[in-house]
MILO-928741 format. One line per field, with one value per residue (C-alpha): residue in three letters; y, x, z. Coordinates in nm, 4 decimals, m for minus. Layout:
code <- Ala, ...
north <- Y, ...
east <- X, ...
up <- Z, ...
! end
This chain:
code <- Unk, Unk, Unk, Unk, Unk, Unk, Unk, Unk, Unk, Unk, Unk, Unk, Unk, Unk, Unk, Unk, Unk, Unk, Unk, Unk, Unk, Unk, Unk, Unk, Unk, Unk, Unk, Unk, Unk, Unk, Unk, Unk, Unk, Unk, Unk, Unk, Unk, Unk, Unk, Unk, Unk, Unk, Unk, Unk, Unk, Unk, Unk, Unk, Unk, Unk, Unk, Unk, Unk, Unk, Unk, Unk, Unk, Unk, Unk, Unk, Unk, Unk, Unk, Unk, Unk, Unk, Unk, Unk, Unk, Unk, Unk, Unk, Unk, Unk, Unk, Unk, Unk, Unk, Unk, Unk, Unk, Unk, Unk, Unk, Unk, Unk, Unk, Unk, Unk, Unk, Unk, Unk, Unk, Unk, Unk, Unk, Unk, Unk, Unk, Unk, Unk, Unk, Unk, Unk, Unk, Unk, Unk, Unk, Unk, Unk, Unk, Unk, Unk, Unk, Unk, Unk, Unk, Unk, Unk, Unk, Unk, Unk, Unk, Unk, Unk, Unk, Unk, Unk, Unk, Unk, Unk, Unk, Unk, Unk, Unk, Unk, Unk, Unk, Unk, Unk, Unk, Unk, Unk, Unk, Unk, Unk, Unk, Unk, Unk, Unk, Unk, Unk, Unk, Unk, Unk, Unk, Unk, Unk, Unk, Unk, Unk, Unk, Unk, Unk, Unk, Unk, Unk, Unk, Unk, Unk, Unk, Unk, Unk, Unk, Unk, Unk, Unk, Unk, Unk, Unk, Unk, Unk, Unk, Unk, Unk, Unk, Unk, Unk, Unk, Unk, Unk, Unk, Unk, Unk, Unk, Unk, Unk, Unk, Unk, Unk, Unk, Unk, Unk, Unk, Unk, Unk, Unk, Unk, Unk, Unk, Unk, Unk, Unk, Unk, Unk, Unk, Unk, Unk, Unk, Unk, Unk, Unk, Unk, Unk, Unk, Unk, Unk, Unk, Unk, Unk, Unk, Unk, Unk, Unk, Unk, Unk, Unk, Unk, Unk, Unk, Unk, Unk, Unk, Unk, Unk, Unk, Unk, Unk, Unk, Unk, Unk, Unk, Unk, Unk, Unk, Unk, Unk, Unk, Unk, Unk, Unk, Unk, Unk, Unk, Unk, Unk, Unk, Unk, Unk, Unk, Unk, Unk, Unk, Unk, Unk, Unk, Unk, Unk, Unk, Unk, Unk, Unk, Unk, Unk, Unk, Unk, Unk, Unk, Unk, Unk, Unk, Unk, Unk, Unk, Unk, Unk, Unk, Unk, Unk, Unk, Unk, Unk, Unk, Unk, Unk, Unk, Unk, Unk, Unk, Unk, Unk, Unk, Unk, Unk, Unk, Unk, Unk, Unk, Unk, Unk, Unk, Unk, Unk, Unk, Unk, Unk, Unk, Unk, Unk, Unk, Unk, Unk, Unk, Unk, Unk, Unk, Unk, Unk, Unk, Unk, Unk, Unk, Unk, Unk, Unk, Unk, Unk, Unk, Unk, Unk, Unk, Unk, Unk, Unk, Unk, Unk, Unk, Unk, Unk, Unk, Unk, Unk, Unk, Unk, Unk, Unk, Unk, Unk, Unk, Unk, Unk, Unk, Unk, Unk, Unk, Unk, Unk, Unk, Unk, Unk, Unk, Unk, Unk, Unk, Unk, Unk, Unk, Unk, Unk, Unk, Unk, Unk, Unk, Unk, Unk, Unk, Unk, Unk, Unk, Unk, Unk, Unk, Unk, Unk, Unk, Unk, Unk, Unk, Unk, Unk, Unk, Unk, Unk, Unk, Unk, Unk, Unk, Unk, Unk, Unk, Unk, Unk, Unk, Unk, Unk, Unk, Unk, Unk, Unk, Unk, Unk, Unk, Unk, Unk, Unk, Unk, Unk, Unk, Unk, Unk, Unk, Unk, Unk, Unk, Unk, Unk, Unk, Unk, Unk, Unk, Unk, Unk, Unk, Unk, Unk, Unk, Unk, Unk, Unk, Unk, Unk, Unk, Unk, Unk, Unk, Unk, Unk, Unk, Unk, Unk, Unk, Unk, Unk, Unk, Unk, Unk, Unk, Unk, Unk, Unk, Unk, Unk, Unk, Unk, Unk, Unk, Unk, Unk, Unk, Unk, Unk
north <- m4.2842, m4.0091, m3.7567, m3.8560, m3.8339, m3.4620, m3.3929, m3.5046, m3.3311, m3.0115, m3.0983, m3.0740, m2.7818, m2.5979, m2.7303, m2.5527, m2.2628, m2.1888, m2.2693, m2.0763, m1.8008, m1.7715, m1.5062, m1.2748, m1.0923, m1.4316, m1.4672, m1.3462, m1.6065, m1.8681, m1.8201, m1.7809, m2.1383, m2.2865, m2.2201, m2.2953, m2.6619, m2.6591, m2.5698, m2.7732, m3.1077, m3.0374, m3.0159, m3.3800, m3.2678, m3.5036, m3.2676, m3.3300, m3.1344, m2.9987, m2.9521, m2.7420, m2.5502, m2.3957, m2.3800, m2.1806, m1.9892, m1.8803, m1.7985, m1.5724, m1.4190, m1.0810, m0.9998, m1.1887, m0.9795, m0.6267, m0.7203, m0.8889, m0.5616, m0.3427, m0.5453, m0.4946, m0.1155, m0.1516, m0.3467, m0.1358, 0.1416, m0.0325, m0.0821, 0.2873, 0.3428, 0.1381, 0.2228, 0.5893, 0.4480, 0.2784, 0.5665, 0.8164, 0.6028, 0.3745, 0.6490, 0.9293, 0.8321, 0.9730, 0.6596, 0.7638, 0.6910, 0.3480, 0.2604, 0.3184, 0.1532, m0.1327, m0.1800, m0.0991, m0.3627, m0.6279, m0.5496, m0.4898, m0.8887, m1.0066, m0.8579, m1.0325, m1.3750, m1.3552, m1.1458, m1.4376, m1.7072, m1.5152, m1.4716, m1.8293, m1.8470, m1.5670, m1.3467, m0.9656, m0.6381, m0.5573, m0.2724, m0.5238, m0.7588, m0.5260, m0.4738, m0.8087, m0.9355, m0.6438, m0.7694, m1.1315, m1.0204, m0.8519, m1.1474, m1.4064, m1.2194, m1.4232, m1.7236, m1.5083, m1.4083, m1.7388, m1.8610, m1.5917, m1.6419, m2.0059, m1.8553, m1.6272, m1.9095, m2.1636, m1.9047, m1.8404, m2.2049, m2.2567, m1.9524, m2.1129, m2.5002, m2.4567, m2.7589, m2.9342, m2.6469, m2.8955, m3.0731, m2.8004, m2.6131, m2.8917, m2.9827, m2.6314, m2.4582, m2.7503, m2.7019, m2.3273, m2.4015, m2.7150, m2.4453, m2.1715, m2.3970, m2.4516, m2.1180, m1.9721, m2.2401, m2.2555, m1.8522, m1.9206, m2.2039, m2.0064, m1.7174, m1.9424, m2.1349, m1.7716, m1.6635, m2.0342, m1.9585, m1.5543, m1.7274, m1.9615, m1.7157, m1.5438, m1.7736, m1.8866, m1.5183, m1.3359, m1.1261, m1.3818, m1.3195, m1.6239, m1.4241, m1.1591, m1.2580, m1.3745, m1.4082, m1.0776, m0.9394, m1.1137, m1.2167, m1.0750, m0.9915, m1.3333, m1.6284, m1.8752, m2.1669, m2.0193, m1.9930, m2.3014, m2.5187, m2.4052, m2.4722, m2.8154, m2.8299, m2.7228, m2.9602, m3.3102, m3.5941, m3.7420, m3.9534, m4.3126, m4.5101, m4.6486, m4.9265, m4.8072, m5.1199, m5.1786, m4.9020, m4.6241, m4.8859, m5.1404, m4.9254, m4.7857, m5.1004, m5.2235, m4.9250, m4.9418, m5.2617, m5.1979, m4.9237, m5.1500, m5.4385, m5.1932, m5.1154, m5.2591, m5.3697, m5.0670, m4.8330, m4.9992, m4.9180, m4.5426, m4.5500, m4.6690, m4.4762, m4.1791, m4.1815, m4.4072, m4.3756, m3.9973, m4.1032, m4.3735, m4.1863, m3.9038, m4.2009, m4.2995, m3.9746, m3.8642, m4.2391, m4.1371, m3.8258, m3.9115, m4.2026, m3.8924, m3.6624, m3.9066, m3.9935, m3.6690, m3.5563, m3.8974, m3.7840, m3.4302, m3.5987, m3.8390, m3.5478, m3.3677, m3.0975, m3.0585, m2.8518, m2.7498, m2.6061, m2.3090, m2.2770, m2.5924, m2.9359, m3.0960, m3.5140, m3.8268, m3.8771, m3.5153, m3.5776, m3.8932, m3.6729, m3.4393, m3.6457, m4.0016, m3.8441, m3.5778, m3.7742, m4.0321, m3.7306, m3.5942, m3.9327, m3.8829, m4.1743, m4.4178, m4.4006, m4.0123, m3.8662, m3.5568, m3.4803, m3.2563, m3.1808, m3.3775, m3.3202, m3.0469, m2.6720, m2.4664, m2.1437, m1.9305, m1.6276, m1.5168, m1.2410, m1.1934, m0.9609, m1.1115, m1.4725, m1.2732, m1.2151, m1.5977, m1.7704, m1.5281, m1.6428, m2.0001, m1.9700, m1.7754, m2.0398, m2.3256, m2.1583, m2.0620, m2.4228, m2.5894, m2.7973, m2.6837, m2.5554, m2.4607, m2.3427, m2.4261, m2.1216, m2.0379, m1.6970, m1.5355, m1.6753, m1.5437, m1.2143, m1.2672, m1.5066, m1.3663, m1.1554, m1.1264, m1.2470, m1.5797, m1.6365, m1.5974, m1.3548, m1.5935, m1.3960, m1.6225, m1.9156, m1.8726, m1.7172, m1.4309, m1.4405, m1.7673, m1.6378, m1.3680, m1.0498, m1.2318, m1.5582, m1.3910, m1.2514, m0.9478, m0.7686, m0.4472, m0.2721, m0.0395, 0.2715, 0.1212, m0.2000, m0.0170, 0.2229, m0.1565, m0.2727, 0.0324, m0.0229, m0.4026, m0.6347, m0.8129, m1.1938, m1.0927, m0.8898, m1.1993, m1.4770, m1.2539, m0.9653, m0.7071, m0.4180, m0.2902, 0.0331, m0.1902, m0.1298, m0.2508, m0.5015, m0.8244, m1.1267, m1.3912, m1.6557, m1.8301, m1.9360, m2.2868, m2.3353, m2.5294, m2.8630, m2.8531, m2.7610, m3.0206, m3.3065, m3.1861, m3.2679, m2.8779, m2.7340, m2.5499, m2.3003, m2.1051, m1.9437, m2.0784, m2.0314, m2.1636, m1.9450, m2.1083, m2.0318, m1.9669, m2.2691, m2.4596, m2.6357, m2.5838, m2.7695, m2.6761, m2.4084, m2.6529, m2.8898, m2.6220, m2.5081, m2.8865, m2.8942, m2.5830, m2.7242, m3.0455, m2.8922, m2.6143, m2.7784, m2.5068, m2.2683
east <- m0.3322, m0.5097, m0.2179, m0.3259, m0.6478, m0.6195, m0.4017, m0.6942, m0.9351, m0.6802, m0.6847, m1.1019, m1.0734, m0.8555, m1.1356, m1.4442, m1.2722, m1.2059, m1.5448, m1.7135, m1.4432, m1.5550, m1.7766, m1.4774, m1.6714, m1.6882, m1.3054, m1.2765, m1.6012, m1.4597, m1.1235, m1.1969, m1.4189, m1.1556, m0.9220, m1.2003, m1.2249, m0.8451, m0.7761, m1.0184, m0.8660, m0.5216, m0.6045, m0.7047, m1.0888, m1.3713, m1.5606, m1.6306, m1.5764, m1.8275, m2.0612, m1.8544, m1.7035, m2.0226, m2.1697, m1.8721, m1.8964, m2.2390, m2.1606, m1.8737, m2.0034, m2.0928, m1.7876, m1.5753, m1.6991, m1.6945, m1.2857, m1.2604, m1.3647, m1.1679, m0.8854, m0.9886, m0.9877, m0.6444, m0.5009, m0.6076, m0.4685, m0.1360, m0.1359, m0.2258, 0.0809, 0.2752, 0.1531, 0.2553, 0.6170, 0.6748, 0.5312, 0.7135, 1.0256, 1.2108, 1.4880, 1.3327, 1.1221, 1.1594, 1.3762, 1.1397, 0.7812, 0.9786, 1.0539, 0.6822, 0.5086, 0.7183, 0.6774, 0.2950, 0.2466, 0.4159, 0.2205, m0.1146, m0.0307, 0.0572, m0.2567, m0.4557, m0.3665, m0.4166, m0.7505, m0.9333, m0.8325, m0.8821, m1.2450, m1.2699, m1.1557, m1.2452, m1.5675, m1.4887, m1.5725, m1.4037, m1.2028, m1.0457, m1.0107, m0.7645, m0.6085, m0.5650, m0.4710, m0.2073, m0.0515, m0.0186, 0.1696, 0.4030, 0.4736, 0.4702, 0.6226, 0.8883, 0.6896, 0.4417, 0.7042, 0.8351, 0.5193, 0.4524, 0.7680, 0.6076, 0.2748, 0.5012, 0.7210, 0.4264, 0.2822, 0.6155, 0.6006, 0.2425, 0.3110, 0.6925, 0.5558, 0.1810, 0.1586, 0.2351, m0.0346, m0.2809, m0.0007, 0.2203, m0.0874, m0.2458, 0.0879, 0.1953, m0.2077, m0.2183, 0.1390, 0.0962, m0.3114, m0.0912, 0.1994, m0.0160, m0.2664, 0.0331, 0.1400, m0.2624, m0.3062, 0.0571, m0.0417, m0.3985, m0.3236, m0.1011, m0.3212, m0.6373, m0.3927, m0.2911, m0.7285, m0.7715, m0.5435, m0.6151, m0.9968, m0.8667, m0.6846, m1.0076, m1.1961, m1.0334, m1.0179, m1.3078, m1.3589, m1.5330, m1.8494, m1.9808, m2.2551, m1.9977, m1.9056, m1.5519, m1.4670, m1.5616, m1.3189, m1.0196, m0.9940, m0.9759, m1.3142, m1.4757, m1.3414, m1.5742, m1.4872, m1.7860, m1.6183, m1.8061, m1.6092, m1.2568, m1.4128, m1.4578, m1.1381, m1.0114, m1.1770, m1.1935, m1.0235, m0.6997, m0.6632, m0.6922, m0.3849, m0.2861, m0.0989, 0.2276, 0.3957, 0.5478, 0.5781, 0.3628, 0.2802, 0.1075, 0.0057, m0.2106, m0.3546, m0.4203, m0.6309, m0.7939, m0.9068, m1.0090, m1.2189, m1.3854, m1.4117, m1.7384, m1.8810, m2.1774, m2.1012, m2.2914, m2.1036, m1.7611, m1.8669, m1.9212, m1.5736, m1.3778, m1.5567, m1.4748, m1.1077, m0.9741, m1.1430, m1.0193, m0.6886, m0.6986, m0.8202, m0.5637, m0.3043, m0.4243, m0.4325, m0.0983, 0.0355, m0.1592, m0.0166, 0.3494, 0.3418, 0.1267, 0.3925, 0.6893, 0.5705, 0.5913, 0.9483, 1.0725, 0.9165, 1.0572, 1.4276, 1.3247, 1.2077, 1.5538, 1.3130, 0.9437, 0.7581, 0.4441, 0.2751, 0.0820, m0.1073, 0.0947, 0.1152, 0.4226, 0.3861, 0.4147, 0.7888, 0.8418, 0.7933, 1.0001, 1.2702, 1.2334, 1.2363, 1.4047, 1.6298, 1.7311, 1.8328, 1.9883, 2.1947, 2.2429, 2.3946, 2.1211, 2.0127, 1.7839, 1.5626, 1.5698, 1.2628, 1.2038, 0.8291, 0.6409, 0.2966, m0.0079, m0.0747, m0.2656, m0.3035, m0.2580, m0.4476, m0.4285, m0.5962, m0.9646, m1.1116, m1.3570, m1.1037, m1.2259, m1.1783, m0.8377, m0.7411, m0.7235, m0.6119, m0.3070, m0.2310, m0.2938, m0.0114, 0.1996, 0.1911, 0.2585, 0.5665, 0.7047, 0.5945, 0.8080, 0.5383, 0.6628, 1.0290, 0.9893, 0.7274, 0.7004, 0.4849, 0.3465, 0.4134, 0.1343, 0.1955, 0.4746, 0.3296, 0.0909, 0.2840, 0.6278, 0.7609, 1.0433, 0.7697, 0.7132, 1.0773, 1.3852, 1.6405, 1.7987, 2.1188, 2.1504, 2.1331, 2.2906, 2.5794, 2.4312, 2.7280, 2.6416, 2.3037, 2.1823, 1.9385, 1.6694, 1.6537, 1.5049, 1.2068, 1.3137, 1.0180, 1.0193, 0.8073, 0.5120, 0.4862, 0.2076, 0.3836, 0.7120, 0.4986, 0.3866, 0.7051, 0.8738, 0.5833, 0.7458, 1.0173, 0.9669, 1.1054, 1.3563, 1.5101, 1.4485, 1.6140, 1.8492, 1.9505, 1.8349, 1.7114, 1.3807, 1.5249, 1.6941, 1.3836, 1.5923, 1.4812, 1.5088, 1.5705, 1.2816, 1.2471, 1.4130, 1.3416, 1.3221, 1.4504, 1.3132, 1.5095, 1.3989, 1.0519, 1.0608, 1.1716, 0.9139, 0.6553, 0.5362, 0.3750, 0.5973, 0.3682, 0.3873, 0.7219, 0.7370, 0.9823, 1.0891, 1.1047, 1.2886, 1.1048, 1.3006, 1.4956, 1.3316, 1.6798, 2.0051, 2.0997, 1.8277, 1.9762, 2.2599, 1.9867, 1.8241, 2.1681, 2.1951, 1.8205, 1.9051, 2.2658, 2.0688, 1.8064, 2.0255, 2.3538, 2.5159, 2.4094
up <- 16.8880, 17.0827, 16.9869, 16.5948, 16.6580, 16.8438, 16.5362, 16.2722, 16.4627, 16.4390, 16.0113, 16.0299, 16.2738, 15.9839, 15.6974, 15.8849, 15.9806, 15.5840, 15.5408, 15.7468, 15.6689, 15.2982, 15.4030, 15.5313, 15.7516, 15.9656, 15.9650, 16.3401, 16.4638, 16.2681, 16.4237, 16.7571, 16.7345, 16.5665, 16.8746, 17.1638, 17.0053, 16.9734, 17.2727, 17.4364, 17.2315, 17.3156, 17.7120, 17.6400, 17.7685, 17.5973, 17.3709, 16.9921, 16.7200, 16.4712, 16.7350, 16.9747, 16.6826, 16.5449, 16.9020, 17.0447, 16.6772, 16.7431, 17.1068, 16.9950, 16.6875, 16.7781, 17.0044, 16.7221, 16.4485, 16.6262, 16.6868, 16.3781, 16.1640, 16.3865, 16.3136, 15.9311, 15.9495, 16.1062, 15.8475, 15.6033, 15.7587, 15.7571, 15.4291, 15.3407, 15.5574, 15.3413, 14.9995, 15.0931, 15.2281, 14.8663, 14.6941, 14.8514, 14.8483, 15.1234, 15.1657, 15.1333, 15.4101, 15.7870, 15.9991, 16.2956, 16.1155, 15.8994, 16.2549, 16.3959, 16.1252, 16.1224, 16.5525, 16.4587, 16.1936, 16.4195, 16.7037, 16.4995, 16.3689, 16.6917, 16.8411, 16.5364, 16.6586, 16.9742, 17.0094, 16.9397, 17.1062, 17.4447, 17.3113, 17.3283, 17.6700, 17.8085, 17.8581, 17.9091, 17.7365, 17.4215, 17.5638, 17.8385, 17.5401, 17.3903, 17.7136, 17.7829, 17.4196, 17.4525, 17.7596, 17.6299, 17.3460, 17.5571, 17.7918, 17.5302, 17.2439, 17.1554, 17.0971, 16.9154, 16.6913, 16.6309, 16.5340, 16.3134, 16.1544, 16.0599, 15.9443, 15.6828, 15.6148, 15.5413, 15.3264, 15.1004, 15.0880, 14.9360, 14.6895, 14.5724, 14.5654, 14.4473, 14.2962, 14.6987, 14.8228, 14.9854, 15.1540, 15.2563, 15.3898, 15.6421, 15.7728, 15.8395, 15.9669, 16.1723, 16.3178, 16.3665, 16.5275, 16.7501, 16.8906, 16.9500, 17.1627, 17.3959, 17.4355, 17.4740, 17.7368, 17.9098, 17.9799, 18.0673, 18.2872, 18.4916, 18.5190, 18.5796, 18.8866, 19.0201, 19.0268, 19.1795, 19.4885, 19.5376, 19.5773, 19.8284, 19.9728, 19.9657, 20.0693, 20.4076, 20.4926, 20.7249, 20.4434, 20.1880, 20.1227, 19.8705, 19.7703, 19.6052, 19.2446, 19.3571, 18.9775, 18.9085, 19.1509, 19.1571, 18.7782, 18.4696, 18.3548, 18.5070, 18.3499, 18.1817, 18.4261, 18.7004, 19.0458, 19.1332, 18.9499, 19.0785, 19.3958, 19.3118, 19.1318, 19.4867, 19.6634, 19.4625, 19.6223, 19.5328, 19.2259, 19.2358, 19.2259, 18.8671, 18.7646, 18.6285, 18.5657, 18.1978, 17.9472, 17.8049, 17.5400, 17.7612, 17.9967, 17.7139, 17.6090, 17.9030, 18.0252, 17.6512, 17.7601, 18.0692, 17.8966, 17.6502, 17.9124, 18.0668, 17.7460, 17.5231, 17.1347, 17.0482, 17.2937, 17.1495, 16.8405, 16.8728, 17.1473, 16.8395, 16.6042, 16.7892, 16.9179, 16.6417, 16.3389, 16.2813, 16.3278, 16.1085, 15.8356, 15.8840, 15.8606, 15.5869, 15.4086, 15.5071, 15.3742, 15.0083, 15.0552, 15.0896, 14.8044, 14.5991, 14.6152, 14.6520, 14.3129, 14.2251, 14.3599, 14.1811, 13.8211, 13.8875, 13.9304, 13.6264, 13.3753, 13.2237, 13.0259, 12.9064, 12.6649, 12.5535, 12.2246, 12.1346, 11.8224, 11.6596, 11.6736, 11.6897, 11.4996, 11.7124, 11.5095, 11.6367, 11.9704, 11.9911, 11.7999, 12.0690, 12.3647, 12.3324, 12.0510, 12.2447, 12.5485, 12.3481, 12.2464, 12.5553, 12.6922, 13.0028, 13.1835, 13.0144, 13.3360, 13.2830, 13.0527, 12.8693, 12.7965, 12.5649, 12.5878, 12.4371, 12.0879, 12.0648, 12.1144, 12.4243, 12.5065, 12.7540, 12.5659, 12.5864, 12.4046, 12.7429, 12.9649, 13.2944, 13.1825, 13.0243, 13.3828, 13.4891, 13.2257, 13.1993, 13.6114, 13.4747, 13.2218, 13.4512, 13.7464, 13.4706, 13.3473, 13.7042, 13.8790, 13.6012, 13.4408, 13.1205, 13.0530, 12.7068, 12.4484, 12.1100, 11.9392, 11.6201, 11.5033, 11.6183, 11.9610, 12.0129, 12.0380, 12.2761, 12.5182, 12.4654, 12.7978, 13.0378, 13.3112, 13.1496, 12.9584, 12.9577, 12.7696, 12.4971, 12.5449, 12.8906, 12.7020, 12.3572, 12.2173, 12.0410, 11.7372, 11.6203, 11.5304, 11.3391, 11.4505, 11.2393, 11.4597, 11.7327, 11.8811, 12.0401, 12.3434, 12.3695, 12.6867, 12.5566, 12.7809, 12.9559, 13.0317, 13.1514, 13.3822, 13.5802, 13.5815, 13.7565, 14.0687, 14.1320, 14.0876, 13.8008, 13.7281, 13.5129, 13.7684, 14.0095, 13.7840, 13.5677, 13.7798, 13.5359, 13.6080, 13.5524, 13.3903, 13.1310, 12.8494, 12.5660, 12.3606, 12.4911, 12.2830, 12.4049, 12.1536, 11.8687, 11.5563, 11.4423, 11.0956, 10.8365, 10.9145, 11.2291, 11.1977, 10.9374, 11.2055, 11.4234, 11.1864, 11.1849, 10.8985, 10.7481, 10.5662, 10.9110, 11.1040, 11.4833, 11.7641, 12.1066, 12.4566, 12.7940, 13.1056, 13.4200, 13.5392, 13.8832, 13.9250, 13.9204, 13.6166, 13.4112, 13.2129, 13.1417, 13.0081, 12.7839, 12.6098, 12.5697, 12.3913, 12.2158, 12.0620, 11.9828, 11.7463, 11.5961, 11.6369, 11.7828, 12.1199
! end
């Protein structure tokens, strides 16, 4: 119970510190208090948690912000670095400076997560900071690295499963924040219990002087545990002998109740309320959690294919056509569903250029997060929706001969759009392994014809067509050449 409740304390640790972050110039006082709580609740010391975190945030903030927006200016002159590498060209760049900026942006990130921390630990000027921030890395670089390798990981993970973002992101901050606790105070305990027994050593010598700032000499900078209390750390008597009988289990219960035995209702209370009720709640979340996205995983495995409109409305006989016919057809499981979108129209286009920006990420993340596999478009959809980042080339799915030139929408790159796509890799080089100097037309959509727009229930005064987005699993291009053969009756 106490290691769930250090871990839901890590989970509200995580919240304020992207709270109080949201004014980026805060990041580095933000982090450094998230990481003096952390630290301090991992040691298993009795502290709270809101309350330490912005005291210890205040406390820090200047020192935290001077590093913190040197560490910006560095960054950003990393990424001019890199900018000029991919402008100038990956080969054609010296091996000597690929090699330099590569060592420099690991260390630079390296240096980044550890800076603060030792802020929270540690009081010393900002050029001994460095110094000593340096040296950590060095020691403990292959943890570092390993750890880092989780914070990239975690973040390839929110990006490729956004819909699981709130999940994937608590479990893996809080991991990450957890791990590099232990290896912050695995080094500073050893360091800390090297200063304790130089100022033994000190002080049993003829030498010591106690009115000398023995901190000040012997440590680095002068740690924020005062000499005083190592001295009393040094000098406390021997533990009292505990009951060890039975196991961990009733060991812990019976010292609970031994606890509670001493205490008032009202002190039980605020005990519980303290040390348990955190970790009940996380329980409790993580349980809603895992039936939330459970639920989820076993609709994903359910769904064969699903589809949305734009600027048409498919009938309520077209969407059973589409759906139960289809996977009657298909001889899929009758637990298996396919799904089209509610009746009515989807939009993604504004004719403000700002609000332009987002909805056009909206429909981007809804085609490549699967929630819709195909698109049923009007005409004049198709133009505005239709391109090799949002669907895929027909030619993958169909056998171009059985259809004629005039079945298809076929996208072809203005100059402007082919000058963006040269500066990254697009999707279609991604999914289909074309490349990005193929500007030929590209076959995106196909027609419906009038019997099928007919048992859609469309109105057939208009032309419409339908476009495949990228396949999220592996049998999903199998299932839309099965869709496609089952409205056109051939593929």
């Amino acid at each position: 119970m106490n290691f769930i409740s250090t871990i839901a304390d890590l989970v509200i640790l995580d919240l304020l510190f992207i709270l109080c972050s949201i004014p980026i110039f805060t990041i580095g006082a933000a982090y450094s208090a998230k990481y003096y709580v952390a630290m301090k609740k991992i040691r298993g010391e009795d502290s709270g948690t809101i309350v330490p975190f912005f005291k210890a945030f205040k406390q820090n903030f200047k020192q935290s912000t001077v590093v913190w927006l040197i560490m910006v200016a560095v960054i950003a002159l990393i990424i001019v670095d890199w900018r000029w590498i991919l402008y100038t060209g990956w080969a054609e760049t010296a091996l000597i400076y690929k090699i330099g900026i590569i060592a420099f942006s690991i260390f630079a990130f390296l240096m980044t997560i550890t800076l603060f921390p030792t802020i929270a630990r540690y009081e010393m000027k900002t050029t001994e900071l460095f110094k000593a921030a340096l040296i950590f890395v060095i020691i403990k670089f292959i943890p570092l690295i390993l750890i880092s390798a989780l914070m990239i990981g975690s973040v390839i993970a929110c990006l490729w499963y956004a819909q699981w973002f709130p999940l994937i992101y608590v479990f893996t901050s809080t991991t990450i924040t957890y791990f590099l606790c232990i290896v912050f105070i695995k080094q500073f305990d050893k360091l800390e219990k090297s200063q304790a027994e130089k100022l033994k050593a000190l002080k049993e010598s003829v030498e010591y002087d106690p009115e000398l700032d023995a901190a000040g000499n012997i440590s680095l900078a002068s740690s924020k545990k005062e000499v005083k209390e190592m001295e009393e750390e040094l000098n406390k008597p021997e533990a009292p002998v505990v009951d060890k009988s039975g196991n961990k289990f009733t060991r812990f219960l019976r010292e609970e109740k031994e606890k509670l035995s001493h205490l008032t209702a009202k002190q039980k209370a605020g005990y519980l309320a303290q040390y348990y009720l955190p970790g009940t709640i996380l329980i409790i979340l993580f349980v809603a959690a895992v039936v939330w996205y459970g639920h989820d995983i076993y609709k994903a495995n359910l769904r064969v294919i699903s589809g949305g409109q734009i600027n048409c409305q498919v009938s309520d006989a077209g969407r059973e056509y589409a759906t139960d016919g289809f996977l009657a057809w298909g001889g899929y499981k009758k637990i298996q569903t396919a799904v089209l979108a509610d009746n009515k129209d989807l939009d993604f286009t504004s004719e403000f250029e700002y609000e332009q920006k987002y909805l056009d990420v909206a429909f981007r993340a809804s085609i490549l997060t699967g929630t819709y596999d195909y698109m049923i478009m009007r005409e004049d959809a198709v133009y505005a929706y239709s391109t090799p980042d949002y669907f895929q080339d027909m030619s993958q799915l169909v056998n171009m001969d059985n259809f004629s030139a005039d079945d298809f929408y076929y996208y072809e790159a203005t100059p402007e759009e082919k000058a963006r796509n040269s500066e990254g890799v697009s999707f279609r080089e991604l999914f289909n392994g074309a490349s990005s100097d193929d500007d030929g037309p590209v076959p995106l959509a196909l027609k419906l014809t009038d019997e099928v727009e007919e048992k859609l229930g469309l109105d057939t005064q208009y032309d419409y067509y339908i476009a495949f987005a990228y396949a999220t699993k592996a049998s999903g291009n199998n299932d839309y050449v099965k869709f496609i053969e089952y409205l056109f009756g051939k593929c």
